[in-house]
N, C-alpha and C positions, 0 to 999 in steps of 0.2 A: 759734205763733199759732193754727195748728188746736185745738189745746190748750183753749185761749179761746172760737172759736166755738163747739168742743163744749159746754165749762162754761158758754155762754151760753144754746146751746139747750136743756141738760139742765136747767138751772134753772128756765125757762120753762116745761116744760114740768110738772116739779113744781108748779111754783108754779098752774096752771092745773085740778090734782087735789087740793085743801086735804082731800078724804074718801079718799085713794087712790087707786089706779090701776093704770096699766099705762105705761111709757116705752120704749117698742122701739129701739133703734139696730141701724142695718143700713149696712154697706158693700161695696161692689160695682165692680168694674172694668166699664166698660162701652166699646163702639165705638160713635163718632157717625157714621152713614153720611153724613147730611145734611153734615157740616163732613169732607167726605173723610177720612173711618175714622182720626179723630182718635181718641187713646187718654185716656179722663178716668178718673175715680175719681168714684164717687158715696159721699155720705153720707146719711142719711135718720135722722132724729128723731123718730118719733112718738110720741103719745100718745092717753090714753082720756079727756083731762079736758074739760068742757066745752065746747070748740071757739070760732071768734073769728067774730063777726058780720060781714058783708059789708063795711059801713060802716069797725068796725076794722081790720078786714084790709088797706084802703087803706092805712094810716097805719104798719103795723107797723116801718117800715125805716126812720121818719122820727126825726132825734135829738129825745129828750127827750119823745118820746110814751109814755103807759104810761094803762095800766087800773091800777094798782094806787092802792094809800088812802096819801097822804103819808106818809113815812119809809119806806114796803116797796119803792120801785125809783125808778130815775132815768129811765126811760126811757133808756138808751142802751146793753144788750143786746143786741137785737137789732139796731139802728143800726153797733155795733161789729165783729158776727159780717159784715153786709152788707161793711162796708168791706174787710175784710181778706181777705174770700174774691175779692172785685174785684177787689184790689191784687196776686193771683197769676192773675188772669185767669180768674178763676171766676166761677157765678152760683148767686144763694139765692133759693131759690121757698117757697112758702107754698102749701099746700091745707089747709083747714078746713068741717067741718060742724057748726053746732049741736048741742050733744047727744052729739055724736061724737067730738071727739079735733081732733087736729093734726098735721100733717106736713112738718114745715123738709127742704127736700132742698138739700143742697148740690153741684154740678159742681163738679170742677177737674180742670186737663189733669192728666196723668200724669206723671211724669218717671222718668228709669234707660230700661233698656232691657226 
């Protein structure tokens, strides 16, 4: 299922550079001090493409929402990547500036020892 939300947010994020670009993934172990030094795993998705306006940004997790032109997406991408990181008790954040790119981070606890 990781699998998924990657290939969900990696397409996105193409999709959001039609001239090129830049797509960075980055992951990272981190300690939550705030949730008693809970052990997560971060992912992070960025990109250089255009970036999503205040207004869209609201919308991005919602099923069947999309910016794109009929036949190029169903809207339910990023709706799908939302659910499945929830259903392992994670969470999917969104930062964007105009002009600037995108950045999906995703939390999930850890597991093993």
């Amino acid at each position: 299922m990781l699998d998924q939300v990657l290939l969900n947010l990696v397409v996105n994020a193409r999709d959001a550079m039609p001239r090129g670009g830049q797509i960075v993934i980055e992951t990272s172990e981190i300690q939550d001090r705030a949730a008693q030094l809970v052990r997560q795993v971060r992912l992070r998705v960025s990109d250089t493409g255009s970036g999503i306006s205040p207004e869209t940004l609201s919308h991005v997790f919602e099923p069947f929402f999309t910016t794109k032109e009929p036949g190029k997406g169903t809207g339910l991408g990023l709706s799908t990547a939302f659910g499945i990181v929830r259903q392992h008790g994670g969470t999917l954040g969104v930062t964007s500036e105009l002009g600037r790119g995108t950045t999906f981070t995703v939390h999930l606890p850890a597991s093993g020892s």
